[in-house]
mmCIF file of the C-alpha atoms, coordinates in Angstrom:
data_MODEL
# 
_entry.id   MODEL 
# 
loop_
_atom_site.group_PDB 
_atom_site.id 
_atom_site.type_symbol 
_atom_site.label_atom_id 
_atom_site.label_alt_id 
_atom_site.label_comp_id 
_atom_site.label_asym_id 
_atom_site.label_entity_id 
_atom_site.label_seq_id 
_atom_site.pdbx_PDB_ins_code 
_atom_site.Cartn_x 
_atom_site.Cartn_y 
_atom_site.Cartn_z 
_atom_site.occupancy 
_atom_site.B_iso_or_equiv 
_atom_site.pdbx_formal_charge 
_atom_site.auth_seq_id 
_atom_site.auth_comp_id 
_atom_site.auth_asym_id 
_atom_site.auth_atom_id 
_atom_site.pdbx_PDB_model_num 
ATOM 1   C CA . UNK A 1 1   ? 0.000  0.000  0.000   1.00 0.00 ? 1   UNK A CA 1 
ATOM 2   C CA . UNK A 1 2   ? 1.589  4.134  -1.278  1.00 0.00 ? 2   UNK A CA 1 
ATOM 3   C CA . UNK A 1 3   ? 2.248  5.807  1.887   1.00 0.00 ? 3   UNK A CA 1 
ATOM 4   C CA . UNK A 1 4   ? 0.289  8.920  0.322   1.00 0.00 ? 4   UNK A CA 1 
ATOM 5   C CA . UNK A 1 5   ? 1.955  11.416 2.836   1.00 0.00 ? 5   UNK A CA 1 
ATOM 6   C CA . UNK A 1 6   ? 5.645  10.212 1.332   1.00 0.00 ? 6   UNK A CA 1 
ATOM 7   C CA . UNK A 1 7   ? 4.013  10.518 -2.169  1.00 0.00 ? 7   UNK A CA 1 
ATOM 8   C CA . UNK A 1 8   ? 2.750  14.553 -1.579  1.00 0.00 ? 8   UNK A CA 1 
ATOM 9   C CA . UNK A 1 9   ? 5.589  15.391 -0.148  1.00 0.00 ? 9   UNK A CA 1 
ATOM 10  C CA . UNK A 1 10  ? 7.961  14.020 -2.785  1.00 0.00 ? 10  UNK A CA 1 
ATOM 11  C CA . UNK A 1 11  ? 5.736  15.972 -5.488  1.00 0.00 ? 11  UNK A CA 1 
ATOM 12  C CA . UNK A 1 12  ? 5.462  18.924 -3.597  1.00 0.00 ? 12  UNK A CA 1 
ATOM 13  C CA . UNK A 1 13  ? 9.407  19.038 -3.490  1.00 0.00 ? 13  UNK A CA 1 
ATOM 14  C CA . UNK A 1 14  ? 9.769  18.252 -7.022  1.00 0.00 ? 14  UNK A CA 1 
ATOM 15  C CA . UNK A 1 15  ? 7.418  21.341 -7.703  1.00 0.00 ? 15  UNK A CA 1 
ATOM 16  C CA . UNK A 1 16  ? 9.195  23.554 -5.802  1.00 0.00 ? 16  UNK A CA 1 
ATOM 17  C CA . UNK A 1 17  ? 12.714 22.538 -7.333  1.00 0.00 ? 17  UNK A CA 1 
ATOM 18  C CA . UNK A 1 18  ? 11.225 22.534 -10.096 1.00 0.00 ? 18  UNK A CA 1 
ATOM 19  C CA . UNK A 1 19  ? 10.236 26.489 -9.919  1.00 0.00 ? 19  UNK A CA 1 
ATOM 20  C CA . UNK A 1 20  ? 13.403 27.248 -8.437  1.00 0.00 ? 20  UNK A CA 1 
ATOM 21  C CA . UNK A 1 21  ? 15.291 24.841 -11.239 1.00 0.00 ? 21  UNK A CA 1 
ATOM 22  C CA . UNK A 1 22  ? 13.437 27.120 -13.817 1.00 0.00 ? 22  UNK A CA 1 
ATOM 23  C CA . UNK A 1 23  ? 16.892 29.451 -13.462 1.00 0.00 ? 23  UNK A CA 1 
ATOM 24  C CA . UNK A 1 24  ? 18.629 26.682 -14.878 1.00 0.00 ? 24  UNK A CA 1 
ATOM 25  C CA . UNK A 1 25  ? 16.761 25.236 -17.544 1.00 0.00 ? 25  UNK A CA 1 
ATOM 26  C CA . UNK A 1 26  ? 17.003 21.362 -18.341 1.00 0.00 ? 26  UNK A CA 1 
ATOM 27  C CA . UNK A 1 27  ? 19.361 20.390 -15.412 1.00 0.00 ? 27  UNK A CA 1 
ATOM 28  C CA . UNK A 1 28  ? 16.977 22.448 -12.823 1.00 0.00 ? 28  UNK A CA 1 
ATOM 29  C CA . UNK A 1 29  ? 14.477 19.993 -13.868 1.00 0.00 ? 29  UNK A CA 1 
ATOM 30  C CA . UNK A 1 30  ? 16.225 16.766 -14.105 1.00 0.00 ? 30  UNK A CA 1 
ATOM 31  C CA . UNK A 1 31  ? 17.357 17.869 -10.080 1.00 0.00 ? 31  UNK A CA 1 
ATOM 32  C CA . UNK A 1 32  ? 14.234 18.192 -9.128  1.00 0.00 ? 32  UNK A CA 1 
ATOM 33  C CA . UNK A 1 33  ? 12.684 15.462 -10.180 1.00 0.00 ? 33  UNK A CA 1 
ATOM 34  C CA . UNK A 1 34  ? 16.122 13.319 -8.853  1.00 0.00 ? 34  UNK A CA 1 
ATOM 35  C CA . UNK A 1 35  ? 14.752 15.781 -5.452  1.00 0.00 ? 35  UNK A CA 1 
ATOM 36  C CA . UNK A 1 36  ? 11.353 14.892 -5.018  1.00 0.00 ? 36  UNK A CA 1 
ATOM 37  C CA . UNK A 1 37  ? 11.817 10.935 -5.584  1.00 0.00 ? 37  UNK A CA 1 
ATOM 38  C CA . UNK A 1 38  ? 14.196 10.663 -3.069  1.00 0.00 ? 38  UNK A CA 1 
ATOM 39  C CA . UNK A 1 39  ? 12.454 12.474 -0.706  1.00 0.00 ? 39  UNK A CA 1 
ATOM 40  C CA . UNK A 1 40  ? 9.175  9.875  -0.883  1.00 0.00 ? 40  UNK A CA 1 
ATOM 41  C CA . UNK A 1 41  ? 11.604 7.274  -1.273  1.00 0.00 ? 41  UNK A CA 1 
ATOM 42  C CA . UNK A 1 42  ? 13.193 8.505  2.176   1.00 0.00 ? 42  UNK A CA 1 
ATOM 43  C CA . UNK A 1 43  ? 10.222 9.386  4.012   1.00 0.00 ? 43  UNK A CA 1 
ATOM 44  C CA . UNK A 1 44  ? 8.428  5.945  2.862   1.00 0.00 ? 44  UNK A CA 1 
ATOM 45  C CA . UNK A 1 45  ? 11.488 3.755  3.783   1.00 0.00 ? 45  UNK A CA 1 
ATOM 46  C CA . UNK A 1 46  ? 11.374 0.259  3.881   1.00 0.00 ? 46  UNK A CA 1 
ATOM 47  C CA . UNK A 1 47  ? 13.733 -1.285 0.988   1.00 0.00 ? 47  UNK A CA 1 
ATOM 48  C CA . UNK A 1 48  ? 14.589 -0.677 -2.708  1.00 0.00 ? 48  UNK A CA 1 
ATOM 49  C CA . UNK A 1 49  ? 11.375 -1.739 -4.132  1.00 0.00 ? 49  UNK A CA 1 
ATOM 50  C CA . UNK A 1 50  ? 9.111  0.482  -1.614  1.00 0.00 ? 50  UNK A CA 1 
ATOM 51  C CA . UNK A 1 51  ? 11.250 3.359  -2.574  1.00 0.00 ? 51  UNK A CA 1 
ATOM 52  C CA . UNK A 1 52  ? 11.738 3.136  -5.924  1.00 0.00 ? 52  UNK A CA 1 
ATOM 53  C CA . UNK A 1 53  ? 7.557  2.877  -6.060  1.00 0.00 ? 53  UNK A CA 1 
ATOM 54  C CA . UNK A 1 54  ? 6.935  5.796  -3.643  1.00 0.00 ? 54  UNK A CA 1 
ATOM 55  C CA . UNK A 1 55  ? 9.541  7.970  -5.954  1.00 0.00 ? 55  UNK A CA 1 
ATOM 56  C CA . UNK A 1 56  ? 7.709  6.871  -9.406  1.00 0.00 ? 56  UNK A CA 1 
ATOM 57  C CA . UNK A 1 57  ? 4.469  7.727  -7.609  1.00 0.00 ? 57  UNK A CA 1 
ATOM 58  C CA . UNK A 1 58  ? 5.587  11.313 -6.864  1.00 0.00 ? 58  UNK A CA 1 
ATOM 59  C CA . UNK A 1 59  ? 7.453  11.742 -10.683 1.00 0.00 ? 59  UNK A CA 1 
ATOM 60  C CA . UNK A 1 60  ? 4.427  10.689 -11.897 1.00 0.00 ? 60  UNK A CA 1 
ATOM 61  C CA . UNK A 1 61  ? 2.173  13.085 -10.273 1.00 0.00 ? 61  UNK A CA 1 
ATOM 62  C CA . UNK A 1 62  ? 4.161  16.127 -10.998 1.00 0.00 ? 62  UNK A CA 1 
ATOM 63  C CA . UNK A 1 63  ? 4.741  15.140 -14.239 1.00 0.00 ? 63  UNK A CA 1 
ATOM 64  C CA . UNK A 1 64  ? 1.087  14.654 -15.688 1.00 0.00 ? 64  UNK A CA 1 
ATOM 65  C CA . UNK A 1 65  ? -0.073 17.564 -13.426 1.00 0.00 ? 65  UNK A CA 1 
ATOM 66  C CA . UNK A 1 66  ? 2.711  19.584 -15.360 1.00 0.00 ? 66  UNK A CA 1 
ATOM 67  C CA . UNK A 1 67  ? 1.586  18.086 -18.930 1.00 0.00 ? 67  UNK A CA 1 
ATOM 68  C CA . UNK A 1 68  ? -2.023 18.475 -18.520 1.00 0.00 ? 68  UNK A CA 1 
ATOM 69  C CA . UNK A 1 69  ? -1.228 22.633 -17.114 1.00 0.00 ? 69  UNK A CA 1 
ATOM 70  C CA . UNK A 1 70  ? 0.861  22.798 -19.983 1.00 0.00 ? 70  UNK A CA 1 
ATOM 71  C CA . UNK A 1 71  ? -1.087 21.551 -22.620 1.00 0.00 ? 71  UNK A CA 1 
ATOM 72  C CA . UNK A 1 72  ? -4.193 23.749 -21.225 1.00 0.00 ? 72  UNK A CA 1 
ATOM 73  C CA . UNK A 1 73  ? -2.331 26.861 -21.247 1.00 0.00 ? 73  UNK A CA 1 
ATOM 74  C CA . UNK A 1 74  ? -1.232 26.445 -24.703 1.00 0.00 ? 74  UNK A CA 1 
ATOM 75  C CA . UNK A 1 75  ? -4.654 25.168 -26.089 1.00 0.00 ? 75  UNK A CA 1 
ATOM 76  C CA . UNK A 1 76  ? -6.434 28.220 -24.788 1.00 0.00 ? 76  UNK A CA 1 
ATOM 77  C CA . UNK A 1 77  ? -3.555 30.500 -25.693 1.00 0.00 ? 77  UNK A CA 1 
ATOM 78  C CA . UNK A 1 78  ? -3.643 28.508 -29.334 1.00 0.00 ? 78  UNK A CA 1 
ATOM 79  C CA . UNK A 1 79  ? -7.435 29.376 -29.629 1.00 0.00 ? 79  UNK A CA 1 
ATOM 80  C CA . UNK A 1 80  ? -6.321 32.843 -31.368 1.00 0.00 ? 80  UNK A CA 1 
ATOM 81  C CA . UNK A 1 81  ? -5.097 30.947 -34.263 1.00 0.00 ? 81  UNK A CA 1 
ATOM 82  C CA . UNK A 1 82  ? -8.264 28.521 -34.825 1.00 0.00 ? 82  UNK A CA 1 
ATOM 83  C CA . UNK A 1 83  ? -8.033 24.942 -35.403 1.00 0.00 ? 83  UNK A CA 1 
ATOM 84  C CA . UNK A 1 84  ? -4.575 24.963 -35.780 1.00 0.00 ? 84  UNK A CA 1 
ATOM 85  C CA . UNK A 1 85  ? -4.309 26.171 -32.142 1.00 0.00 ? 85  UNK A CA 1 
ATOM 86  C CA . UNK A 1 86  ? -6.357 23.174 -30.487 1.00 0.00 ? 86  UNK A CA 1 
ATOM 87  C CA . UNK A 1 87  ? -3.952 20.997 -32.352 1.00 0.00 ? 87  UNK A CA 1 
ATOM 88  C CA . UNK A 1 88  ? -0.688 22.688 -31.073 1.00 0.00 ? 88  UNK A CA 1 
ATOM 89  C CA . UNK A 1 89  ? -1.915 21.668 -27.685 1.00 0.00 ? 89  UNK A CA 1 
ATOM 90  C CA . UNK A 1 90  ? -2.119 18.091 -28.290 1.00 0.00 ? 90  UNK A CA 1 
ATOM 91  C CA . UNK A 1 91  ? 0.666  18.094 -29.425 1.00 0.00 ? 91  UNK A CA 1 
ATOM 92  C CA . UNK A 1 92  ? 2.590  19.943 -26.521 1.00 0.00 ? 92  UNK A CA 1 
ATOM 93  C CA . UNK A 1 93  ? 0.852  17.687 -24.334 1.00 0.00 ? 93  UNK A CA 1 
ATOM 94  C CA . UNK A 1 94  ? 1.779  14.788 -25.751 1.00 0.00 ? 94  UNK A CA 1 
ATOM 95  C CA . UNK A 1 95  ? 5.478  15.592 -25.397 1.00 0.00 ? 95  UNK A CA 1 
ATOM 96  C CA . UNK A 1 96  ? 5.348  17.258 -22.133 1.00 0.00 ? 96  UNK A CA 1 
ATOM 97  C CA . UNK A 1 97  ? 3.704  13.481 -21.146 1.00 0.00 ? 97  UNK A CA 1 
ATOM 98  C CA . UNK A 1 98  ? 6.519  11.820 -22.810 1.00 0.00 ? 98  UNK A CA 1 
ATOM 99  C CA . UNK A 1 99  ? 8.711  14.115 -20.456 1.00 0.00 ? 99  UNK A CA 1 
ATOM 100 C CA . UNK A 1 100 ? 6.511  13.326 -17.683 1.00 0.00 ? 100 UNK A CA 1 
ATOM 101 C CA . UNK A 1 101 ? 7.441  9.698  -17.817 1.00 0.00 ? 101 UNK A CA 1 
ATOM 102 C CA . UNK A 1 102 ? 10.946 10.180 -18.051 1.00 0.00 ? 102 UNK A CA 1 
ATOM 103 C CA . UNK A 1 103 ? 10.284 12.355 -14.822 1.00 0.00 ? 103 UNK A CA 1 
ATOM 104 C CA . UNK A 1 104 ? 8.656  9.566  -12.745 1.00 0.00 ? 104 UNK A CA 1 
ATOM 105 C CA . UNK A 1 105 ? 11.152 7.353  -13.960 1.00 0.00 ? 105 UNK A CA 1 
ATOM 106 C CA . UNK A 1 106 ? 13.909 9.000  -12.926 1.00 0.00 ? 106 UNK A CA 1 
ATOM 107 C CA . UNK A 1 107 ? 11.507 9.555  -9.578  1.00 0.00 ? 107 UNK A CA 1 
ATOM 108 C CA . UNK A 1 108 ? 11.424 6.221  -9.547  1.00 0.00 ? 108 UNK A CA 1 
ATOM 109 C CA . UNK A 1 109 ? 15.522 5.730  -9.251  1.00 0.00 ? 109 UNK A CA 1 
ATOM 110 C CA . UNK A 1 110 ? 15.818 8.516  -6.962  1.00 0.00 ? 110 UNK A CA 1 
ATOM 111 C CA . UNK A 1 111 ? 13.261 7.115  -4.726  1.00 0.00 ? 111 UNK A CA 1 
ATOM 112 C CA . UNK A 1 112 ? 15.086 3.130  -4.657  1.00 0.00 ? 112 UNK A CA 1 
ATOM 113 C CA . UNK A 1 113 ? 18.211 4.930  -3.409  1.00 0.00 ? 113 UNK A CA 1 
ATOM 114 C CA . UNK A 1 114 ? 16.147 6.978  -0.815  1.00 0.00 ? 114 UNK A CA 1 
ATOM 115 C CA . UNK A 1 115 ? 14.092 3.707  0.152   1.00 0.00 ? 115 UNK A CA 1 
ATOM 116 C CA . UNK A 1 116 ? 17.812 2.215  1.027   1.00 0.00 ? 116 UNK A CA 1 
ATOM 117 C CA . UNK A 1 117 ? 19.097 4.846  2.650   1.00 0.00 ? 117 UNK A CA 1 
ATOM 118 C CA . UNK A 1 118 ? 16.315 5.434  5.204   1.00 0.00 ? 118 UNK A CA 1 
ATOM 119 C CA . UNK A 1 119 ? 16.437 2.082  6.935   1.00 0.00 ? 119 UNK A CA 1 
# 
């Protein structure tokens, strides 16, 4: 069973490192998504597999959170340029959910090596 309190917290520290990683684009992001894993993985403890599933839960969460903002704000901003605009959204959403992915599964990592190192 997800120890939901590891899970927020893990998210809510990837979205926070995640604003302040905005300064440094790409690696800000890849840190806090390494960040917010290991932080569920920690808090849930109990063992490699426990962590590594608390940290993919958290990755996972931010990312399609992320995606689905992301593809709303360009969608409605897209609605300007008519049809065309709707479909610029999909788009963006599909890769920011390919990104989201890579996220949780680097989450996921983070969060086996947090599971470890907690117990």
């Amino acid at each position: 069973m997800a120890n939901w309190r590891a899970v927020f917290i893990g998210f809510v520290t990837t979205i926070v490192l995640s604003i302040v990683g905005l300064a440094i684009p790409g690696i800000g992001q890849l840190v806090a998504g390494l960040g917010g894993g290991f932080v569920a993985g920690f808090i849930a403890g109990g063992g490699l597999l426990r962590g590594a599933w608390h940290g993919l839960l958290a990755g996972a969460l931010g990312g399609i959170i992320g995606a689905f903002l992301l593809g709303v704000v360009v969608s409605l901003t897209g609605l300007a340029l008519g049809p065309i605009g709707g479909l610029l959204g999909v788009g963006v959403f599909a890769f920011a959910t390919a990104i989201a992915l890579i996220m949780a599964l680097e989450s996921a990592l983070a969060g086996a090596i947090g599971g470890v190192l907690s117990g």
